[in-house]
MDTraj code that builds the backbone (N, CA, C; nanometers):
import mdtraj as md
import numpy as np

residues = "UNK UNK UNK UNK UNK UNK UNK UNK UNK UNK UNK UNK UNK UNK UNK UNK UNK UNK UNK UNK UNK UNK UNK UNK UNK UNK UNK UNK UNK UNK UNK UNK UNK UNK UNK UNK UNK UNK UNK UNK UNK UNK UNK UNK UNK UNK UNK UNK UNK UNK UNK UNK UNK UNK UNK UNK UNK UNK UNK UNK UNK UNK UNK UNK UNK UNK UNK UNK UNK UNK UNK UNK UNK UNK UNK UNK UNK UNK UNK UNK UNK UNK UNK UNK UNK UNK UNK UNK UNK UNK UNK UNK UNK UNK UNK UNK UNK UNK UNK".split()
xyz = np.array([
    [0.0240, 1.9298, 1.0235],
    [0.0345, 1.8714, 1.1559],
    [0.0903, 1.7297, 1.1428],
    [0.2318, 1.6891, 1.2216],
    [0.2826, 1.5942, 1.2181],
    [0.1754, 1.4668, 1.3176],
    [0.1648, 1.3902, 1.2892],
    [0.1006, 1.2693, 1.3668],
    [0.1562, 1.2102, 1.4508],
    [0.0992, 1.1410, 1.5447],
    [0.1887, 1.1304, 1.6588],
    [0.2303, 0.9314, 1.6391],
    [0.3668, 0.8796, 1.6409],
    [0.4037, 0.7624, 1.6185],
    [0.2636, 0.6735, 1.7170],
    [0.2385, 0.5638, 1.6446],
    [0.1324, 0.4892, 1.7259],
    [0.2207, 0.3631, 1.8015],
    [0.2169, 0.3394, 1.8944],
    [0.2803, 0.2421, 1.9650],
    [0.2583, 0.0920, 1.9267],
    [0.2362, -0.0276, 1.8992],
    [0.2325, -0.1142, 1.8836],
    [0.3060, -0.2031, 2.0314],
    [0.2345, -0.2522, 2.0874],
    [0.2668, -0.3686, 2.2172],
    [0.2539, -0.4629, 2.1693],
    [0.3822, -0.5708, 2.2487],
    [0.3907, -0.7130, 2.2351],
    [0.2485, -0.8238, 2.2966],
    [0.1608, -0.7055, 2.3874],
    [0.0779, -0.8131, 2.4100],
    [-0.0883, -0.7491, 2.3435],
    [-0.0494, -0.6805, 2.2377],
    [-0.1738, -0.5969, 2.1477],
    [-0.2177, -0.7565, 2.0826],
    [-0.3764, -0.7549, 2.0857],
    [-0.4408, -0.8515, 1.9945],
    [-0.4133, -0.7692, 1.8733],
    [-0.4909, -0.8870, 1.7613],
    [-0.4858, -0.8090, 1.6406],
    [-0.6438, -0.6912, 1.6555],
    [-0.7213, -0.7331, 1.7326],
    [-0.8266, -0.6259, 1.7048],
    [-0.7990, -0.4903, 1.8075],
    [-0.6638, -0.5296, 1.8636],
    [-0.6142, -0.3856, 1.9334],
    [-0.5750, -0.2887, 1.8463],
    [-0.4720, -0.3887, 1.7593],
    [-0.3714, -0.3365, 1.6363],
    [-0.4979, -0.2764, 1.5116],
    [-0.6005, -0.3320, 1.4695],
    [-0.7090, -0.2871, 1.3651],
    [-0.7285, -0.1533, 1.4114],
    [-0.7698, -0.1782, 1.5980],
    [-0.8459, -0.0265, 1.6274],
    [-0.7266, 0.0782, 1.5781],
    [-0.6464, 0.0511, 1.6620],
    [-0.5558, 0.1769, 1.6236],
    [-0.5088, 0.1886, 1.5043],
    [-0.5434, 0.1440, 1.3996],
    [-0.4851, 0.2102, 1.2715],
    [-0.5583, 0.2003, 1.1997],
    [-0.6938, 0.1493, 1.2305],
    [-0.8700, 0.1473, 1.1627],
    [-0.8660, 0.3074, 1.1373],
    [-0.9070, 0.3714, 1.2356],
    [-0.9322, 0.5216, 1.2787],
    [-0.8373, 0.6255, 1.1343],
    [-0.7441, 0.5655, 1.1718],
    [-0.6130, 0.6811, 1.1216],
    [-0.6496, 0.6223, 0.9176],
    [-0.6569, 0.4811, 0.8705],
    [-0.6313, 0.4167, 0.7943],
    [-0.7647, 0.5309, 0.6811],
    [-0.8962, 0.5002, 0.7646],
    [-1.0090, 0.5687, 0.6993],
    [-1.0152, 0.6577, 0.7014],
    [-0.9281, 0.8029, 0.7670],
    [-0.9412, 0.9208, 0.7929],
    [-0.8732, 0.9362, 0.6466],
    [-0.7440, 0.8930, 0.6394],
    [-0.6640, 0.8956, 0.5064],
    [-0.7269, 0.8940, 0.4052],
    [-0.8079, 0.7547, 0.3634],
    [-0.8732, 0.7502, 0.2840],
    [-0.9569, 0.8440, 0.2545],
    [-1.0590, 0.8520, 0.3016],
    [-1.1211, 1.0111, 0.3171],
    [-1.0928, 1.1156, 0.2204],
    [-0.9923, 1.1772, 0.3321],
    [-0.9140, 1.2555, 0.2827],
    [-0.8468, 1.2615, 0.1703],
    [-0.8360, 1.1730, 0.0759],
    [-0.7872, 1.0887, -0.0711],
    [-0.8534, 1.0914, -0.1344],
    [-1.0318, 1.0440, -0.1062],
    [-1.1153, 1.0369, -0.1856],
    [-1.1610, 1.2196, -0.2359],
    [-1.1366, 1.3004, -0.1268],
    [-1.1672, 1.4627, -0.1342],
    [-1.0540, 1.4823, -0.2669],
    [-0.9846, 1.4592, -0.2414],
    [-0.8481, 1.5075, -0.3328],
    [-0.8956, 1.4322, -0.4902],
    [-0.9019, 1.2977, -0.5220],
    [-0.9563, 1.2676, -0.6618],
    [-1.0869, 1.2781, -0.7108],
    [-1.2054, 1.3474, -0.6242],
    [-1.3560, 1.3003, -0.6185],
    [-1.3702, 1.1195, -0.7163],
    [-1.4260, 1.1743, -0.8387],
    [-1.4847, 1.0717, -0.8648],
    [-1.4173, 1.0105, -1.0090],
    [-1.2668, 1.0790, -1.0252],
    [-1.1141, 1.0409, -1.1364],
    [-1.1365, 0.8817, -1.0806],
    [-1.1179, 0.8386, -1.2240],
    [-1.0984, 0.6774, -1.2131],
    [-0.9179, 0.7045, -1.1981],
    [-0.8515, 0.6146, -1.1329],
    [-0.7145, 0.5819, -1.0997],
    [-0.6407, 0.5642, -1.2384],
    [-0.4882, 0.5694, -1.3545],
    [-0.4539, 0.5220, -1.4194],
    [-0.3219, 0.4394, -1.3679],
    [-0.3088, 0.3679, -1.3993],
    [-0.1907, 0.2771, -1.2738],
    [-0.0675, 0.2713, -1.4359],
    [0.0420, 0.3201, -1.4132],
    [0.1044, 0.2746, -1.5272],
    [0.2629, 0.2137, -1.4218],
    [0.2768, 0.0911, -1.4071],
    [0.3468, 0.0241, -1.3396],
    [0.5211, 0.0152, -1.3833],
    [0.5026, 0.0634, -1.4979],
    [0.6169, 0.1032, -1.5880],
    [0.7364, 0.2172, -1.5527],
    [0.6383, 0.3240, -1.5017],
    [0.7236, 0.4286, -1.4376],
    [0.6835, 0.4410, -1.2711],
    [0.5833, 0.3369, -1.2391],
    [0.5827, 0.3316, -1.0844],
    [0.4790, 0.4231, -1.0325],
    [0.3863, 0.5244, -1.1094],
    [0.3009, 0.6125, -1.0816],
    [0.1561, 0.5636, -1.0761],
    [0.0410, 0.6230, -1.0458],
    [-0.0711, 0.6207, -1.0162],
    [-0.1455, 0.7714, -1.0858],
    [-0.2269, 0.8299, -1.1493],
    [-0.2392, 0.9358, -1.1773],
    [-0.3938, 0.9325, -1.1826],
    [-0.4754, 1.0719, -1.1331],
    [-0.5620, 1.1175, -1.1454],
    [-0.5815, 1.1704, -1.2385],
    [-0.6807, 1.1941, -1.3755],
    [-0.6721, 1.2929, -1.4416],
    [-0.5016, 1.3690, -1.4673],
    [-0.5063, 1.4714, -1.5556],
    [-0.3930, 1.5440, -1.5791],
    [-0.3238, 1.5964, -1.5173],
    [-0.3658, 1.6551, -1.3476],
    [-0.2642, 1.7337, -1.2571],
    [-0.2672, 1.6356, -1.1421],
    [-0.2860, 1.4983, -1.1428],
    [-0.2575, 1.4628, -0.9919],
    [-0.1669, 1.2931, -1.0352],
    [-0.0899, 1.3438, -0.9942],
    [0.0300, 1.1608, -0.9824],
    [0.1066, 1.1649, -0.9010],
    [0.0749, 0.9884, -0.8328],
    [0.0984, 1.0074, -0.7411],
    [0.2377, 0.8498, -0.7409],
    [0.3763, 0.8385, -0.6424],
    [0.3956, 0.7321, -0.6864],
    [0.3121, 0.5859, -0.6374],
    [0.4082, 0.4686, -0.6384],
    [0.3268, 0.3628, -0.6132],
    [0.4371, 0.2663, -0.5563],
    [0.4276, 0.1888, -0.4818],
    [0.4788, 0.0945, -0.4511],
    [0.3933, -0.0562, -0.4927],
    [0.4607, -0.1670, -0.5171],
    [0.3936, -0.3220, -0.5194],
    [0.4319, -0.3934, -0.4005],
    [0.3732, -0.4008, -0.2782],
    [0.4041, -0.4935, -0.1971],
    [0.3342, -0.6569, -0.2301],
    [0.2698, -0.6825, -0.2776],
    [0.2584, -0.8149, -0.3608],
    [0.1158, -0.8284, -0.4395],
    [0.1088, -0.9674, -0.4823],
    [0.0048, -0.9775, -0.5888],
    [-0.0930, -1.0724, -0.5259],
    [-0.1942, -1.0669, -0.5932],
    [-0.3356, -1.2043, -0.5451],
    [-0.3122, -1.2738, -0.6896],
    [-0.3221, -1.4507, -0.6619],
    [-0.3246, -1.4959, -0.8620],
    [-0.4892, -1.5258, -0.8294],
    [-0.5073, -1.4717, -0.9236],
    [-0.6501, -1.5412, -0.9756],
    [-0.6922, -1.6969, -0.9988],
    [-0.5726, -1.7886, -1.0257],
    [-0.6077, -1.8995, -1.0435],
    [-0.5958, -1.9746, -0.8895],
    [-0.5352, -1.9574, -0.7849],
    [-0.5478, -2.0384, -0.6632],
    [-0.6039, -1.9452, -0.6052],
    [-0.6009, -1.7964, -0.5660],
    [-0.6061, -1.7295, -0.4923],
    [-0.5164, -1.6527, -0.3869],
    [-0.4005, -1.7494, -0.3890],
    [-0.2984, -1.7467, -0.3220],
    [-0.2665, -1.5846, -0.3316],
    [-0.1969, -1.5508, -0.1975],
    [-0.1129, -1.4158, -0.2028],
    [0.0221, -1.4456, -0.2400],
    [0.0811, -1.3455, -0.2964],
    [0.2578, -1.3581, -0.3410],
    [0.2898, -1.2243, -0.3193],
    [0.4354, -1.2476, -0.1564],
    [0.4950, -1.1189, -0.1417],
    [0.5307, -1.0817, -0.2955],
    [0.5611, -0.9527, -0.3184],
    [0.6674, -0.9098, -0.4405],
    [0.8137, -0.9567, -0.3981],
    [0.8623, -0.9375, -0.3162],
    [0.9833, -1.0034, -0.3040],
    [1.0098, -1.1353, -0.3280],
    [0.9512, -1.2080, -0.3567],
    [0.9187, -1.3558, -0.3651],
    [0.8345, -1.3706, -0.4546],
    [0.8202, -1.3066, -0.6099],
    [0.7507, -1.3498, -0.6879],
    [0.7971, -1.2899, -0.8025],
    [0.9282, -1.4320, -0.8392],
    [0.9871, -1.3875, -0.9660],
    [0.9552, -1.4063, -1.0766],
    [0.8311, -1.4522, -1.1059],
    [0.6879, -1.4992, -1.2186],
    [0.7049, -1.3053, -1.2889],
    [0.6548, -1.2232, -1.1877],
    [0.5946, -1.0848, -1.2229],
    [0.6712, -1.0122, -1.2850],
    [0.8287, -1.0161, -1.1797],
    [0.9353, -0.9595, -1.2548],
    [0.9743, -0.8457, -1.2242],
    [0.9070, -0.7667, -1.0765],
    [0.8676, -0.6094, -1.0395],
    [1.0389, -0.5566, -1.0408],
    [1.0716, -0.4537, -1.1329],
    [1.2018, -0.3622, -1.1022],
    [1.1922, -0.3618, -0.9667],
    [1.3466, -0.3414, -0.8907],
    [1.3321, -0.3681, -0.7652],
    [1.3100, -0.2027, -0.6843],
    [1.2898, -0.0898, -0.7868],
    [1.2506, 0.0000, -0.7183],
    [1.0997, 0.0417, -0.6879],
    [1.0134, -0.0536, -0.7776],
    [0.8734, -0.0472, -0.7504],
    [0.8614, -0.1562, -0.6136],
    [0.9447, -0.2274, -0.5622],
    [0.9347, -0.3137, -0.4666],
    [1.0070, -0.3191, -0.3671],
    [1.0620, -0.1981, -0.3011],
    [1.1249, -0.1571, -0.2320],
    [1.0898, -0.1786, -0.0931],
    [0.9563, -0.1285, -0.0575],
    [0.8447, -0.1263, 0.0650],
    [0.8361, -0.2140, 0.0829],
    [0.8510, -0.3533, -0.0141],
    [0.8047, -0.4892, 0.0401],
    [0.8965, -0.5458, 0.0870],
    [1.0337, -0.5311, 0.0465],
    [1.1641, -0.5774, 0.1084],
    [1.1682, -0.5484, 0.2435],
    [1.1310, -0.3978, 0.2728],
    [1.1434, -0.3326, 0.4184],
    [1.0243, -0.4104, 0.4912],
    [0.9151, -0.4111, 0.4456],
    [0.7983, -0.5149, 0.5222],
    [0.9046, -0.6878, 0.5868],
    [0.9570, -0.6936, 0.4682],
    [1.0038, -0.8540, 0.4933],
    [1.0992, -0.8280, 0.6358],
    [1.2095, -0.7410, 0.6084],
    [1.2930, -0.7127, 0.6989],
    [1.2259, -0.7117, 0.8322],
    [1.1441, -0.6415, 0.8303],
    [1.0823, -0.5892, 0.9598],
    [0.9916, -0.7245, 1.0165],
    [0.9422, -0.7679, 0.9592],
    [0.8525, -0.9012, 0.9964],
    [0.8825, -0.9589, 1.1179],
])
top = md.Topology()
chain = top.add_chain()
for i, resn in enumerate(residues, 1):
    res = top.add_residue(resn, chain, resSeq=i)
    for name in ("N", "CA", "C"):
        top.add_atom(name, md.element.get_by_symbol(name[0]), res)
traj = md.Trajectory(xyz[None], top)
């Protein structure tokens, strides 16, 4: 079953914008957590994947990083410290665009 596009309005608060994609955000999850039960995640950033155990990988995108030493957030597009191939950072370019 395809989902139906969620609208976003110019005069939506942000706790309009939470509700409507609160609902949908945790259903996902959910539904994610059924699929790996209790597989710890292996993240290998190298080939861009995420993998459960032996039959489940999944890919990955980097839309940015937290540093541990300020706290600060850093889009990936804007954080040439890390170095992300620009196909693991694709999603974040389109985030920027869209902004």
């Amino acid at each position: 079953m395809k989902e139906k596009a969620i609208k976003i309005e110019d005069s939506d608060s942000f706790q309009t914008i939470f509700t409507k994609y609160g609902a949908i955000a945790l259903d996902k999850q959910e539904c994610f957590g059924e699929i790996i039960g209790d597989t710890i995640g292996n993240l290998n950033i190298d080939d861009g994947v995420i993998s459960f155990g032996d039959d489940l990988e999944f890919p990955v995108q980097i839309i940015g990083t937290l540093s541990n030493e300020n706290n600060k957030w850093h889009w990936a597009w804007d954080n040439e410290e890390v170095n992300f191939t620009e196909n693991l950072i694709k999603e974040s370019f389109d985030v920027k665009k869209n902004w």
